[in-house]
TIBAVO-609804 format. One line per field, with one value per residue (C-alpha): residue number from 1; x, y negated, z negated; residue in three letters. Coordinates in nm, 2 decimals. Example, Ala and Ser with C-alpha at 12.3 -4.5 7.8 and 13.67 -1.06 7.14 Angstrom:
2
seq: (1	2) $
c1: (1.23	1.37) $
c2: (0.45	0.11) $
c3: (-0.78	-0.71) $
type: (ALA	SER) $
// end
This chain:
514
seq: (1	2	3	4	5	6	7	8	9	10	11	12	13	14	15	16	17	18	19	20	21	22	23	24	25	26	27	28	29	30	31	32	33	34	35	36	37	38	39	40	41	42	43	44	45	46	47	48	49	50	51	52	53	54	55	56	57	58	59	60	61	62	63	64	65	66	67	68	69	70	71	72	73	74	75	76	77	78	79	80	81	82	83	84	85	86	87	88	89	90	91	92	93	94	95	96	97	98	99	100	101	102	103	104	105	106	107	108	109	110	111	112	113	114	115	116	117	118	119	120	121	122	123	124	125	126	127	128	129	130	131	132	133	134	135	136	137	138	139	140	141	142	143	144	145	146	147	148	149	150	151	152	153	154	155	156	157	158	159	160	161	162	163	164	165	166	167	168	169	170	171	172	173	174	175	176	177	178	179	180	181	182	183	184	185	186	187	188	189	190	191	192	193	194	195	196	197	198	199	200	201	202	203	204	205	206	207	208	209	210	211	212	213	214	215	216	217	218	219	220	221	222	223	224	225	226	227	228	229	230	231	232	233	234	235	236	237	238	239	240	241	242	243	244	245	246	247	248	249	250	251	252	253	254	255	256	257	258	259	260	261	262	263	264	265	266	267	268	269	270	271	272	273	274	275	276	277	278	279	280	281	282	283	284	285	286	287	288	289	290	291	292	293	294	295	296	297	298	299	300	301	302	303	304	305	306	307	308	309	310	311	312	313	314	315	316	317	318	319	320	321	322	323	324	325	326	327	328	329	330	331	332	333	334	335	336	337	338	339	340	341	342	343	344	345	346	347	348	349	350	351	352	353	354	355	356	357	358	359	360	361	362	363	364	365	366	367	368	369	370	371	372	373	374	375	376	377	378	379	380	381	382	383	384	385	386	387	388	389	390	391	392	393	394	395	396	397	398	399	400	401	402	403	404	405	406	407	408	409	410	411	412	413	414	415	416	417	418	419	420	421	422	423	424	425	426	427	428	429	430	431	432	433	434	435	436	437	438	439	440	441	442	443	444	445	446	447	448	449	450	451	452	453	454	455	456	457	458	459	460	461	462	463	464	465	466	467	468	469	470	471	472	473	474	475	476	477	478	479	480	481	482	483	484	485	486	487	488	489	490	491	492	493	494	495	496	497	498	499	500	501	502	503	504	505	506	507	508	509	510	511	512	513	514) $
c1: (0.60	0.81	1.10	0.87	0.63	0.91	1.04	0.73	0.68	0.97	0.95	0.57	0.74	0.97	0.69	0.49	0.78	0.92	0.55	0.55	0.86	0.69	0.37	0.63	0.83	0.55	0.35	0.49	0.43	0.10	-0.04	0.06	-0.24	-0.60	-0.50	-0.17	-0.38	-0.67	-0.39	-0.09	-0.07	-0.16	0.26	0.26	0.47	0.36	0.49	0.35	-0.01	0.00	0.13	-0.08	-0.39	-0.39	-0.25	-0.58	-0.80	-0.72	-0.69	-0.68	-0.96	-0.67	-0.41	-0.78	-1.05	-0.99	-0.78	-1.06	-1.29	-1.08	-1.02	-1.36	-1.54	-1.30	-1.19	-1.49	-1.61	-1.24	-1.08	-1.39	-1.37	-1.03	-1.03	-1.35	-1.11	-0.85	-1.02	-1.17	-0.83	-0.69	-1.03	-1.03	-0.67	-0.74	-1.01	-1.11	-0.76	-0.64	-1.01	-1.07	-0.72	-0.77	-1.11	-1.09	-0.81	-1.06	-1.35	-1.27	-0.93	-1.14	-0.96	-1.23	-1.51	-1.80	-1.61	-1.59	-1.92	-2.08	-1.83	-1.88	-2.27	-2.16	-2.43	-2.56	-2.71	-2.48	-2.72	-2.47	-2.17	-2.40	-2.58	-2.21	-2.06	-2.34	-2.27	-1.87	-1.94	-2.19	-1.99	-1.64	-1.76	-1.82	-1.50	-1.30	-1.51	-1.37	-1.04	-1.00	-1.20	-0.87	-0.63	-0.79	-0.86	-0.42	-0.30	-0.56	-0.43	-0.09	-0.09	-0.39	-0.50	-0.85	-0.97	-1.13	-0.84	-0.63	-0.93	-0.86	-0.45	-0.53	-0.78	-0.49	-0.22	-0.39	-0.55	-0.22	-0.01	-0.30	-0.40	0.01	0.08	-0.22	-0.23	0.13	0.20	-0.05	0.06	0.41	0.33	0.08	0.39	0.58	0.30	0.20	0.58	0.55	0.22	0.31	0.64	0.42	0.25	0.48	0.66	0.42	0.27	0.64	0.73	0.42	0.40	0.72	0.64	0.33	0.53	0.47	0.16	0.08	0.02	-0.16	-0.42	-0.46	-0.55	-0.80	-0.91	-1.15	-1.35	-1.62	-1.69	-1.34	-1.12	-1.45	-1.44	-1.81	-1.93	-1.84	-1.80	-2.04	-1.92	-2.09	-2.20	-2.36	-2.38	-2.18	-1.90	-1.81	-1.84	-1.49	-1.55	-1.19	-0.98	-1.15	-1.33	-1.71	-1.83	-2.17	-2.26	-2.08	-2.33	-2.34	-2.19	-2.36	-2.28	-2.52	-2.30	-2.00	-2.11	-2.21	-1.90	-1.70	-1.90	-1.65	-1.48	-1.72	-1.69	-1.36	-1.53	-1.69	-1.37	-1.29	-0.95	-0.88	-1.00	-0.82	-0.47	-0.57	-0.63	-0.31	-0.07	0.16	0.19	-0.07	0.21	0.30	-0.05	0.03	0.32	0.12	-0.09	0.14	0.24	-0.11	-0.20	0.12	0.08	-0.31	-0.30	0.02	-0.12	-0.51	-0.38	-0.10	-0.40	-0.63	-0.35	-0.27	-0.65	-0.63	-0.33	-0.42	-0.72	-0.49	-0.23	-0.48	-0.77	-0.93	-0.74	-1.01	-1.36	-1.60	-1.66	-1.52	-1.22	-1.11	-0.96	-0.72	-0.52	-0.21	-0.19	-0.15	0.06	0.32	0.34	0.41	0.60	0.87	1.10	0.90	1.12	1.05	0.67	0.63	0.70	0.54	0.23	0.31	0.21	-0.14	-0.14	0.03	-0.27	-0.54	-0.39	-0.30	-0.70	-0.78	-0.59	-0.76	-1.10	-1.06	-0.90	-1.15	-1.45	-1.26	-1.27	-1.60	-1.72	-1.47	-1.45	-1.75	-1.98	-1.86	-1.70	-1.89	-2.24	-2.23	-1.96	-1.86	-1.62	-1.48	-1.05	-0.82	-0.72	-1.09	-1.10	-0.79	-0.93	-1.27	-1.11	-0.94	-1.27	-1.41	-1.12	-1.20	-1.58	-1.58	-1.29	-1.53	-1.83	-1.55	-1.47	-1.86	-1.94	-1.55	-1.67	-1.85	-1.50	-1.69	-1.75	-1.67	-1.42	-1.50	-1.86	-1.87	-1.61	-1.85	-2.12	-1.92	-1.82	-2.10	-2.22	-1.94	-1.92	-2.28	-2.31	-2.05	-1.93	-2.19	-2.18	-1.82	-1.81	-2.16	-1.97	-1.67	-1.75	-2.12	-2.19	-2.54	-2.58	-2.75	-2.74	-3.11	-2.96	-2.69	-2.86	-3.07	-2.79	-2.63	-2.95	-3.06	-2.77	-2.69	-3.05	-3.05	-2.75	-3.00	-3.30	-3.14	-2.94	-3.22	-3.51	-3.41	-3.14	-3.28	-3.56	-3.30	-3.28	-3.16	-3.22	-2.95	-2.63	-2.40	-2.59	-2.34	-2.46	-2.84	-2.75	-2.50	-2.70	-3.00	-2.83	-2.71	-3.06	-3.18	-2.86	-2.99	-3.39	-3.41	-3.12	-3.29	-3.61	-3.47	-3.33	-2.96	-2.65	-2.57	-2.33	-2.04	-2.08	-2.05	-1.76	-1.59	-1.66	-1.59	-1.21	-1.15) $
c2: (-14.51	-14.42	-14.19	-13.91	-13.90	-13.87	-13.58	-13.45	-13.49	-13.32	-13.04	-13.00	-13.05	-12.76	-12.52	-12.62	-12.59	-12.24	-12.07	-12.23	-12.09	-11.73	-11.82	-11.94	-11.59	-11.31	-11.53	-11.26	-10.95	-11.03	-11.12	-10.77	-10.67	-10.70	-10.45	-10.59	-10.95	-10.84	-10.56	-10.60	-10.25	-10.04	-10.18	-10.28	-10.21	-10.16	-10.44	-10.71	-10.48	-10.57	-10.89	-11.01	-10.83	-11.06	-11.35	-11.38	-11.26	-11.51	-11.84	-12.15	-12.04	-11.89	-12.20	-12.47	-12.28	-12.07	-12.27	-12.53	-12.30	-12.24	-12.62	-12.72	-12.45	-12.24	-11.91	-11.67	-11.74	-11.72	-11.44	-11.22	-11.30	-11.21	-10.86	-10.79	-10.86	-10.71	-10.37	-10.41	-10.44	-10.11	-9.94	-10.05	-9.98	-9.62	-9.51	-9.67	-9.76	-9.40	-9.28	-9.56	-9.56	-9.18	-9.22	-9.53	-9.37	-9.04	-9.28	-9.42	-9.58	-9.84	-10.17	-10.39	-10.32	-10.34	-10.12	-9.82	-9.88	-9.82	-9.57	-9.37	-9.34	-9.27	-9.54	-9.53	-9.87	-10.08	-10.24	-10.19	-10.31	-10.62	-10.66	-10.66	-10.89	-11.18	-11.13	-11.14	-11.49	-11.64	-11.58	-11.64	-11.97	-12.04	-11.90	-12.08	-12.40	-12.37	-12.30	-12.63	-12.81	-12.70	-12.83	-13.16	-13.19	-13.11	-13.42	-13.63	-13.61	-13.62	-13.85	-14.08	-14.06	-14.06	-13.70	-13.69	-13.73	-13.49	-13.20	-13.27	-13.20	-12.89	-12.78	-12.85	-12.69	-12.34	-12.36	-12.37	-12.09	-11.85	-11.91	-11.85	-11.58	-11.38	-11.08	-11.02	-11.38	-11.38	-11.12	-11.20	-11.57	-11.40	-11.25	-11.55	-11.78	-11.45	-11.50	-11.91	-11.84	-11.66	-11.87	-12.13	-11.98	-11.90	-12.22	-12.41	-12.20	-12.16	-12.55	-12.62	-12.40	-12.56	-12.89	-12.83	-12.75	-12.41	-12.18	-12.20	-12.59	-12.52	-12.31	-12.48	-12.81	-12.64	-12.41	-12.70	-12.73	-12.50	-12.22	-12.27	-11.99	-11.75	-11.46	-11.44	-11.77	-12.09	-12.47	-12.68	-13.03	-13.35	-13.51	-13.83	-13.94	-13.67	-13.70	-13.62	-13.82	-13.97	-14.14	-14.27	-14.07	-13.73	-13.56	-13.41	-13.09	-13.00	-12.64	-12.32	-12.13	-11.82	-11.53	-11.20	-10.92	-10.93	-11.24	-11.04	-10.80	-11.02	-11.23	-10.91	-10.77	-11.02	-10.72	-10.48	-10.77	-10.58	-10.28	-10.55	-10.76	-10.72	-10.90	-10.69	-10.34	-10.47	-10.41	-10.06	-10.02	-10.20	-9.97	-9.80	-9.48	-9.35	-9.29	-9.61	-9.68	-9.59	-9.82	-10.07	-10.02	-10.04	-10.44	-10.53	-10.47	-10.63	-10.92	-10.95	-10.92	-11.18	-11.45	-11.40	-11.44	-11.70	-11.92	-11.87	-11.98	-12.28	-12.42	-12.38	-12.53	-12.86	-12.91	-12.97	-13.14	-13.40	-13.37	-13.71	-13.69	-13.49	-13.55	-13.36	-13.00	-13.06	-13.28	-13.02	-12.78	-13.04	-12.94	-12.71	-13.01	-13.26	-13.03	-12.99	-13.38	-13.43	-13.11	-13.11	-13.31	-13.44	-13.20	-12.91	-13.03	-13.06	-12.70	-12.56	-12.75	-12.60	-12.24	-12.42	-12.48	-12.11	-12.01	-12.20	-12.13	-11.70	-11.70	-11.92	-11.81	-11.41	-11.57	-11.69	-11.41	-11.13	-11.36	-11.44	-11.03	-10.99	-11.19	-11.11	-10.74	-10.62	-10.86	-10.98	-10.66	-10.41	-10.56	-10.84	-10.77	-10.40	-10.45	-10.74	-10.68	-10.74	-11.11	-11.11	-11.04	-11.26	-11.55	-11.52	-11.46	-11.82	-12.00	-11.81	-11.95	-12.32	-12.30	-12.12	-12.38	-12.62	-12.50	-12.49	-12.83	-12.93	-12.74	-12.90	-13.26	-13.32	-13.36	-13.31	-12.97	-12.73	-12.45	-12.15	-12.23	-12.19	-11.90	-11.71	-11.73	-11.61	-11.30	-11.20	-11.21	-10.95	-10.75	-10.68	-10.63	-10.44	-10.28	-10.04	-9.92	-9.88	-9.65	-9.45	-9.37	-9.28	-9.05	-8.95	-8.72	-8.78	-9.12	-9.15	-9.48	-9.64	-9.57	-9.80	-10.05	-10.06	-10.12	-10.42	-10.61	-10.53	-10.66	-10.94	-11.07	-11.00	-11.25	-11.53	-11.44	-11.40	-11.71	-11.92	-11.79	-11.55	-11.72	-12.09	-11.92	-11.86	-11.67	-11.28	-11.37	-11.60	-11.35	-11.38	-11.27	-10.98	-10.77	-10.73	-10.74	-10.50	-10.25	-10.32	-10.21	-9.88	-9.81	-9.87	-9.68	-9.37	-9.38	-9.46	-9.21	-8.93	-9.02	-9.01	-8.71	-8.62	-8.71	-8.48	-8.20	-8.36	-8.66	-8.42	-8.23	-8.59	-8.65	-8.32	-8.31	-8.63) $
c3: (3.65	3.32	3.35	3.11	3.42	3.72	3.50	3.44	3.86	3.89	3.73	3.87	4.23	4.16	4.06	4.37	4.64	4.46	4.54	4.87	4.95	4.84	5.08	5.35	5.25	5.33	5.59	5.87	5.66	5.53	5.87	6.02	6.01	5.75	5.50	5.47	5.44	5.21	4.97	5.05	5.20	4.92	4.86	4.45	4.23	3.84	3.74	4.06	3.97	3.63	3.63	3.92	3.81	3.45	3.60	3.79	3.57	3.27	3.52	3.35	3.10	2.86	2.83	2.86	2.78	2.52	2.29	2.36	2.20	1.91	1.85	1.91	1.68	1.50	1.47	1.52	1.86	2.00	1.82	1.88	2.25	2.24	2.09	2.33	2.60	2.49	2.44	2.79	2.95	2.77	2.85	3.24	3.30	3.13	3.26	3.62	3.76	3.86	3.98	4.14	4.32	4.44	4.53	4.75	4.96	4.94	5.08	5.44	5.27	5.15	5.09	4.94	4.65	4.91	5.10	4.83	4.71	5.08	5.16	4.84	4.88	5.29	5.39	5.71	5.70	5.51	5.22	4.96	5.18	5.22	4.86	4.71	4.95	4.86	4.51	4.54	4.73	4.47	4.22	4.35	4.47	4.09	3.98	4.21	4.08	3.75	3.85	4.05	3.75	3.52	3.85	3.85	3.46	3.42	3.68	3.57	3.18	3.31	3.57	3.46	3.82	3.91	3.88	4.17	4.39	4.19	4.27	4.62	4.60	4.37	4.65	4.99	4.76	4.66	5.04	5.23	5.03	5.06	5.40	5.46	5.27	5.19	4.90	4.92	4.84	4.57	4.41	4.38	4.32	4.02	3.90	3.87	3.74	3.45	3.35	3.32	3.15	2.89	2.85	2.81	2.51	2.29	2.35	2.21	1.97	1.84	1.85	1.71	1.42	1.32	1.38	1.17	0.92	0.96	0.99	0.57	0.61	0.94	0.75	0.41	0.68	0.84	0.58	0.46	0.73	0.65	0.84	1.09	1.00	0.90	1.13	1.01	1.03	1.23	1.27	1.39	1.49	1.37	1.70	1.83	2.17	2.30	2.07	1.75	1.47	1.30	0.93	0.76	1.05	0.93	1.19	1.07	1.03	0.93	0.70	0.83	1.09	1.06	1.28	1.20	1.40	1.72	1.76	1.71	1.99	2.18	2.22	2.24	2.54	2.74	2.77	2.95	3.26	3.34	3.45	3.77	3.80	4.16	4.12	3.88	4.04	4.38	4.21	4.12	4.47	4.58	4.38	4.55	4.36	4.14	3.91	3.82	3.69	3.34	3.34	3.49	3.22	2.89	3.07	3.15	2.78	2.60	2.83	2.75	2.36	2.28	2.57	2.39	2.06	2.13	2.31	1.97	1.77	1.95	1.91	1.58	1.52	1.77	1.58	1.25	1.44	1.58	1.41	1.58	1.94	2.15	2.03	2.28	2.36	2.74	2.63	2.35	2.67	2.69	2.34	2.52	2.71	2.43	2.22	2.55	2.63	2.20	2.15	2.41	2.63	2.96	3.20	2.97	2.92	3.29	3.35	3.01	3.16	3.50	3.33	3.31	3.71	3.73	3.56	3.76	4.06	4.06	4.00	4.30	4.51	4.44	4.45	4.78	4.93	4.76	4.89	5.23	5.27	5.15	5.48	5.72	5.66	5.52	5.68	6.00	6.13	5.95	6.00	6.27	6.48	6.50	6.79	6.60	6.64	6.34	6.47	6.44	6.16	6.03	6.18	6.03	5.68	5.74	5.81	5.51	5.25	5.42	5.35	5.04	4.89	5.00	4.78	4.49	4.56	4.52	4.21	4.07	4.13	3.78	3.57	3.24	3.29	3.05	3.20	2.94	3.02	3.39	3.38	3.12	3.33	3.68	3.45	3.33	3.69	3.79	3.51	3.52	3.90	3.98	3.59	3.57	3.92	3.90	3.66	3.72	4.11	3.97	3.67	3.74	4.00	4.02	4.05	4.42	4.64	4.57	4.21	4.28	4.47	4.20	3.95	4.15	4.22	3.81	3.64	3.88	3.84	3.48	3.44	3.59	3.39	3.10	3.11	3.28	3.09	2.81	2.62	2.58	2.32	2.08	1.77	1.87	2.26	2.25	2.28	2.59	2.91	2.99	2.72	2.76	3.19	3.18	2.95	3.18	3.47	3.36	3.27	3.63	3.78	3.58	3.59	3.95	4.00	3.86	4.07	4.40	4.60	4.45	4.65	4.96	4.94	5.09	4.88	4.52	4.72	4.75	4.41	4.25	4.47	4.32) $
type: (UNK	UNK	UNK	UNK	UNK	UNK	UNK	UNK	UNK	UNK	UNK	UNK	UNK	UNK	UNK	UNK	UNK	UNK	UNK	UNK	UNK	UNK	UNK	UNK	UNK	UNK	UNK	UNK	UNK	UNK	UNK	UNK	UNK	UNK	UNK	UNK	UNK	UNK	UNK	UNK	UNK	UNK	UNK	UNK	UNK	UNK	UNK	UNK	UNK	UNK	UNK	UNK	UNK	UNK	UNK	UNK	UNK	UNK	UNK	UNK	UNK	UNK	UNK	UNK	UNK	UNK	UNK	UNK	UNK	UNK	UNK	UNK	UNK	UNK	UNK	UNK	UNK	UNK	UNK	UNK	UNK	UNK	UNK	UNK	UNK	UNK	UNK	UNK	UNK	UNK	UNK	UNK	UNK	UNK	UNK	UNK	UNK	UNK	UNK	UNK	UNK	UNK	UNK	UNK	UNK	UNK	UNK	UNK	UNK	UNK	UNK	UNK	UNK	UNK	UNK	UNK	UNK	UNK	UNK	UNK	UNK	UNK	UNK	UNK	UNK	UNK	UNK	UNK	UNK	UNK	UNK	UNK	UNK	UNK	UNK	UNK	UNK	UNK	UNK	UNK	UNK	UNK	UNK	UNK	UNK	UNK	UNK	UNK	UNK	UNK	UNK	UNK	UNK	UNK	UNK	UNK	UNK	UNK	UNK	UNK	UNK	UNK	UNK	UNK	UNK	UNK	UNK	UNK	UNK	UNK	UNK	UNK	UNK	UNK	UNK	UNK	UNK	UNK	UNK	UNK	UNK	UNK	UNK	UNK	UNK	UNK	UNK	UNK	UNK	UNK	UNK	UNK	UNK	UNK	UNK	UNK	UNK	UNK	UNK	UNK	UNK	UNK	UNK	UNK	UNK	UNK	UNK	UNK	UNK	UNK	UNK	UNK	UNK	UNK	UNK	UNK	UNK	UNK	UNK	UNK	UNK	UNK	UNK	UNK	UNK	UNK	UNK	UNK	UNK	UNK	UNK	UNK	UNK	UNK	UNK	UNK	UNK	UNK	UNK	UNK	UNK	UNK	UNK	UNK	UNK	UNK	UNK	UNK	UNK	UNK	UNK	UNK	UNK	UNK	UNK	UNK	UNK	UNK	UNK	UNK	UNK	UNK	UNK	UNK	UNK	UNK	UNK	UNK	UNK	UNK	UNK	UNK	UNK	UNK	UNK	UNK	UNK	UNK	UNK	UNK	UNK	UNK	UNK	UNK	UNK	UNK	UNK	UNK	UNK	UNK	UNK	UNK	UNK	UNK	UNK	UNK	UNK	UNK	UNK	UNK	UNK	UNK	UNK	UNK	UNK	UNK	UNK	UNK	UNK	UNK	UNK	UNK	UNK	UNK	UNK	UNK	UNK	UNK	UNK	UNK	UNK	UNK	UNK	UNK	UNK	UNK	UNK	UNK	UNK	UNK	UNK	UNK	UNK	UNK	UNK	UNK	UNK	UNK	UNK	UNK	UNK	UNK	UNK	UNK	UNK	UNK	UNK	UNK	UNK	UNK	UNK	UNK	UNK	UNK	UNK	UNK	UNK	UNK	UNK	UNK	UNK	UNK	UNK	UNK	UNK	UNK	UNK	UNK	UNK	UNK	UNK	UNK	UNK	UNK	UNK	UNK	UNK	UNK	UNK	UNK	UNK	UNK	UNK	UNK	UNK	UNK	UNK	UNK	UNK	UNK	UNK	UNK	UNK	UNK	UNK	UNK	UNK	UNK	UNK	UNK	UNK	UNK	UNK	UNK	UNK	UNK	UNK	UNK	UNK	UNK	UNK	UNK	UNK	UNK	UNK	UNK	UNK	UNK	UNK	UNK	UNK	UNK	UNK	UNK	UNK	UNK	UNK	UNK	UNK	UNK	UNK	UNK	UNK	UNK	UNK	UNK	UNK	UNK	UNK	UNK	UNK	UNK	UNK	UNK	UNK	UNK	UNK	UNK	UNK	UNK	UNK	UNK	UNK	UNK	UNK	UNK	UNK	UNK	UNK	UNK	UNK	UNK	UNK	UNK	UNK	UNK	UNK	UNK	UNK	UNK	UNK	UNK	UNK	UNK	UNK	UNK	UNK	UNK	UNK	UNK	UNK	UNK	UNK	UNK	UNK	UNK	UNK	UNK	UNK	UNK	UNK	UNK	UNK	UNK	UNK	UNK	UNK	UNK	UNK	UNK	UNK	UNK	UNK	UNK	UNK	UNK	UNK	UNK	UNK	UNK	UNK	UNK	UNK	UNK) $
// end
């Protein structure tokens, strides 16, 4: 082992003992009781909300993922993504996160997104409690999937160890602060790691600009492969056997493709999944002063547009930087990691590449706890087990992280899969579900229960068909799932709305005193 490793070790082993430490920390308060376990107590501050909320949402897809795109096909695909996200952040912050707050205090003090949903319609037999609990653990068990895949894809390029074992640490680590600490030790472990992460950014997008002799060269190198800096066309890689193909050290690109503007909405409906982001819409709930939402939102937003942007930047400028180093679409998420071991002293790299662990693990560890609640308080107490106590409770949430880190750890196992694929189709899952509904209950007095039943099962199944089915024809049927699922499942929260009874009286007195 050289000394660039052990200081690279090092300055990993200080990350990891510094969040167990925070785990170790609020281990007593979180355990009080479930609501302190599953929000923290309605106890946030803006800027632990904030923070925490984009922390977990980005994950390990914004320092892999996105710059992989970026490197891999150029600027379109990933600048598009990023305004479509960025716009979705400013929209969700502005309009759900003080209704939603309000109302799910108004609504039985719900403390979970099954919760609100069943107690907003005031179910008496808890089908909606139930439908959106099975889709939080489906698609949770995928997010948390990709977020180990970028765990054991980081010590497997820094360590050379064999990936497989590294998946496993990745897995023990994120298991034993959450099962310690709970939401207050996620969120304030988010906060830390959102502060590493977007350190980690503009270090290297800085240091390499420089290096690269500034951004001028960067762009004149990779202004002649067609179609990569096009915001209306794209790269398309040369590729044999999996890899593409290298002639005289010069990587090959075939003709531009195009990128016409079905594609541009498309890719930009990323942002519409925030409406169904449950570890997002938890933080809203978690706030502990309505108040503080609009500075909450004015950080949430700064954050999100430099860190998108900063991660775009840095894909384009690896793939001028090493043109030949990373020649398939799965090993092209590994350019921030490349550009910290080149760029930077190994202490320093070590903890600029700690921001990528930061980011894998704030998502994880919200995945596991959302889906942990999703079975121990809306299914096991609220459907199985009525009687069921808060240690109940608590301990089934425990067993619920083991089991659902174990399904991660399954889907994880394949080390060539591609991290912005798997978290696309996990959003899309969400933002569809959950998206529409979320804002047809808090801004549409009409919208009845078999209208938002409807909704959740629509735009959930539309995500598989279209995907599955739809998307492999091609042509115009082959835009991002979200977009054809989510519009699908407005239209069945309003038709089968309007053909069922309207919502009680003191369900639109609810509504209207919200």
């Amino acid at each position: 082992m050289d000394s660039s490793m052990i200081l690279n070790i090092a300055a990993f082993g200080l990350y990891l003992l510094v969040i167990l430490l925070i785990g170790a920390y609020f281990s007593r308060r979180a355990n009080t009781s479930s609501a302190d376990y599953f929000i923290g107590g309605r106890g946030l501050g803006p800027w632990v909300a904030a923070m925490s909320a984009e922390a977990s949402d980005m994950s390990g897809w914004l320092l892999m993922g996105l710059p992989g795109v970026a490197y891999w096909c150029g600027l379109s695909d990933a600048v598009w993504t990023a305004i479509g996200l960025a716009i979705g952040t400013y929209l969700n912050w502005l309009l759900v996160s003080k209704r939603l707050r309000r109302y799910s205090e108004r609504a039985g003090d719900a403390i979970t997104i099954p919760d609100f949903f069943s107690n907003r319609f005031k179910e008496k037999t808890p089908l909606l409690l139930l439908l959106s609990s099975l889709i939080i653990l489906i698609f949770f068990s995928v997010y948390v999937g990709s977020t180990f895949v970028t765990g054991g894809k980081l010590f497997n390029s820094l360590f050379n160890a064999d990936y497989h074992l590294m998946l496993l640490i990745t897995v023990f680590f994120v298991l034993a602060y959450t099962l310690m600490g709970g939401f207050w030790a996620e969120s304030f472990s988010d906060l830390i790691q959102a502060v590493i992460m977007i350190i980690a950014l503009l270090a290297v997008l800085i240091f390499g600009v420089i290096s690269a002799g500034g951004l001028g060269a960067i762009f004149n190198n990779i202004g002649q492969i067609p179609g990569f800096v096009d915001f209306f066309g794209i790269a398309s890689p040369t590729v044999e056997n999996g890899a593409q193909t290298v002639v005289n050290n010069t990587p090959q690109f075939g003709a531009a493709g195009s990128y016409g503007l079905l594609t541009i909405l498309s890719t930009m409906s990323w942002g519409l999944g925030y409406f169904g982001m449950p570890q997002v819409l938890l933080r809203f709930i978690a706030i502990r002063d309505i108040k503080e939402l609009d500075r909450s939102r004015r950080i949430a937003v700064i954050w999100c547009v430099i860190s998108l942007f900063a991660a775009v930047l840095i894909g384009l400028m690896g793939r001028a930087m090493f043109p030949v180093s990373l020649l398939t679409s799965s090993a092209s998420e590994n350019i921030f990691i490349l550009l910290s071991q080149t760029l930077f002293h190994p202490l320093f790299a070590g903890l600029v590449m700690a921001g990528i662990l930061a980011a894998a693990m704030s998502s994880s560890d919200s995945y596991l706890l959302i889906a942990a609640s999703a079975v121990s308080k809306n299914i096991y107490q609220n459907i199985l087990k009525k009687e069921a106590s808060d240690k109940d409770v608590m301990r089934a949430s425990r067993v619920t992280l083991l089991v659902i880190a174990l399904i991660g750890f399954i889907i994880a196992w394949d080390e060539n899969s591609v991290i912005f694929t798997v978290v696309s189709f996990a959003w899309a899952g969400f933002g569809a579900a959950f998206g529409p509904l979320m804002l047809f209950s808090l801004f549409w007095k009409r919208c009845t229960r078999a209208g938002a039943v409807a909704g959740i099962l629509g735009g959930g199944g539309m995500v598989f068909i279209w995907k599955l089915l739809i998307k492999p024809l091609g042509g115009v049927f082959g835009i991002y799932e979200l977009l054809p699922a989510f519009l699908f499942a407005c239209i069945c929260i309003v038709v089968v709305s309007l053909l069922t009874e309207e919502p009680s009286a003191e369900i639109q007195r609810e509504f209207e005193a919200i």
